[in-house]
N, C-alpha and C positions, 0 to 999 in steps of 0.2 A: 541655366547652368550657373554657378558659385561660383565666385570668384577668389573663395578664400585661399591663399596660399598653402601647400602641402608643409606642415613642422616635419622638419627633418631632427635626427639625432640632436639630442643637447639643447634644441628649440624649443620655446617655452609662448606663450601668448595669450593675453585675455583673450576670453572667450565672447564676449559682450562687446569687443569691438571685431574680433572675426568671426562669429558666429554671424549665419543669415537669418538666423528663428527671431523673430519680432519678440521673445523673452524667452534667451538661449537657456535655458531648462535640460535640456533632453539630451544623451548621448549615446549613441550604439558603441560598443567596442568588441567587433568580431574574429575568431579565427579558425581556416582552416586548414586545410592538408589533404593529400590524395593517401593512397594504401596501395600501390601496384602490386608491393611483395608483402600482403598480407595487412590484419590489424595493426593501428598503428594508435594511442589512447596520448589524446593530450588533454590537457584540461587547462581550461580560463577559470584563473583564481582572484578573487579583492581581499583588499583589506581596508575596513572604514575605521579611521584614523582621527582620535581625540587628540590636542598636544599633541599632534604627530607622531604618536602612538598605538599600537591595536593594543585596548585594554580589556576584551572578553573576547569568548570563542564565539558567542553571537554576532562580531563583527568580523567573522572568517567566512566570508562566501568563496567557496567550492560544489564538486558537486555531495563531499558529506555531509555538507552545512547550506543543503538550500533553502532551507523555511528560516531565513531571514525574516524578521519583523516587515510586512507591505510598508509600514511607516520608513525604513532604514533607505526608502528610494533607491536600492539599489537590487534588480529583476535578474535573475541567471535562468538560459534556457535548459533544455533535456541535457545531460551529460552524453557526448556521442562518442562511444570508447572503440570506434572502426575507422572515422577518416571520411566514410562512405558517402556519396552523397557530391554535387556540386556547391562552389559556392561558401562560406561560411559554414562550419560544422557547429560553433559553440558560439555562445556570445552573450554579452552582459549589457542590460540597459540601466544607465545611472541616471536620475529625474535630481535636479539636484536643488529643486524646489519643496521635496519631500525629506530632506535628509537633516537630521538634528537638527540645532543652531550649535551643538560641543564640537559637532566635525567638521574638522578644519582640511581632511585631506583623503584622499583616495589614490590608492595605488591598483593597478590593473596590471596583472601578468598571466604569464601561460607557463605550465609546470609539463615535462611529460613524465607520463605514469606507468605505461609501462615499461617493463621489467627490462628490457631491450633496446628500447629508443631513448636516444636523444634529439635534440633538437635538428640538426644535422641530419638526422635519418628518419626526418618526416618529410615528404616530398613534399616541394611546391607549395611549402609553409607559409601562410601570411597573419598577421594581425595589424587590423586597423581600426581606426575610429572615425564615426562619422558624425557630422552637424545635424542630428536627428534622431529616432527613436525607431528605424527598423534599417536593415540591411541597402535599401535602394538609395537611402539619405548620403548628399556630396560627403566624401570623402574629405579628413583636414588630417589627419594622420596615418603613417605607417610606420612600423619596426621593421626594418630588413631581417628575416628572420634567417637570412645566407651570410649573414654576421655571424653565425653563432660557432663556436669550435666545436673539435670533436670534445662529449660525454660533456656539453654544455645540456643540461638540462632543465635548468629554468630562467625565463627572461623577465626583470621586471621591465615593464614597458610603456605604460603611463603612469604621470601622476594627473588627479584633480587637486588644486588647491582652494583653498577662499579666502580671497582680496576683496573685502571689506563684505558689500552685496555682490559682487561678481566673483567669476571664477576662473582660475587661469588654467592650460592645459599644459603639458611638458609631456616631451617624447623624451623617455631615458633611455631606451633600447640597452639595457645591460645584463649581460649575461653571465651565470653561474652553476657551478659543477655542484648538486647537492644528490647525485644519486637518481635512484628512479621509486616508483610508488609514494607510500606515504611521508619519504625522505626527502622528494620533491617539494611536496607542496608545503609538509614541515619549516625545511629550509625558506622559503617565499614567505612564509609567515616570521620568520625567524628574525627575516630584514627589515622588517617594520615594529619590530619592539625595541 
């Protein structure tokens, strides 16, 4: 077991000195949610970030924009628009030994999509990130996603940055009211330009 400390809100840390991976590369960043009363469609969104900027729509991963360049190191699974399922429903793995040398930063958030939900009214919501490249890797981050208000419906919630050859994590856990569908995830992209 990892001994690395859980980043709480606002918490920021090389990754190089608390990651365990012998060349901390790799990161999962998953979320789910249950469905009792029905579909419930969230989506895990990035933005890969020049000058700390998103300057094309090829650097918008969601699930309209998943043929990402395999070069961009950054992997998004199937889009799961029910909730269904145990465990993590969506998730994005960032290799950040593949990614430009112009990006300097990665933002990771969750939008919800449909027409009805908010954050708030997705049960038993979680997103987190781990020191590794699938779902069983130690956990070093969570969003409290019971943070969120009501018609809060998108959270940015990490960033990756790059300090010099290494890379630092931050949990932002911040939430905003930008509607639901394509206003969501509009809005999420909107924060990073």
């Amino acid at each position: 077991m990892l001994d690395v400390k859980i980043i709480e809100k606002g918490a920021k840390f090389d990754l190089t000195v608390q990651s365990k991976q012998a060349s901390p590369t790799k990161f999962y960043f998953g979320a789910g949610w249950d469905n009792p009363n029905g579909p419930v469609d969230l989506d895990i969104v990035a933005a890969i970030l020049v000058n700390g900027k998103l300057t094309k729509r090829d650097d918008m991963v969601f699930f309209g924009n998943r043929e990402v360049p395999r070069s961009s190191g950054v992997f998004l699974s199937k889009d799961n628009t029910t909730g269904e399922g145990d465990g993590d429903d969506e998730h994005i793995i960032v290799d950040t030994s593949l990614l430009p040398p112009n990006v300097d930063s990665l933002i990771i958030g969750l939008a919800a999509y449909d027409g009805t939900a908010d954050l708030v009214g997705a049960p038993n919501a979680h997103f987190r990130v781990c020191d590794g490249d699938n779902e069983q890797a130690e956990q070093i981050g969570e969003v409290k996603l019971a943070g969120a208000s009501a018609a809060d419906t998108v959270v940015t919630a990490f960033k990756l940055t790059r300090s010099g050859s290494n890379w630092d994590l931050e949990n932002l856990a911040e939430f905003h009211k930008f509607g639901n569908g394509n206003g969501a995830v509009e809005g999420f992209f909107e924060l990073t330009q």
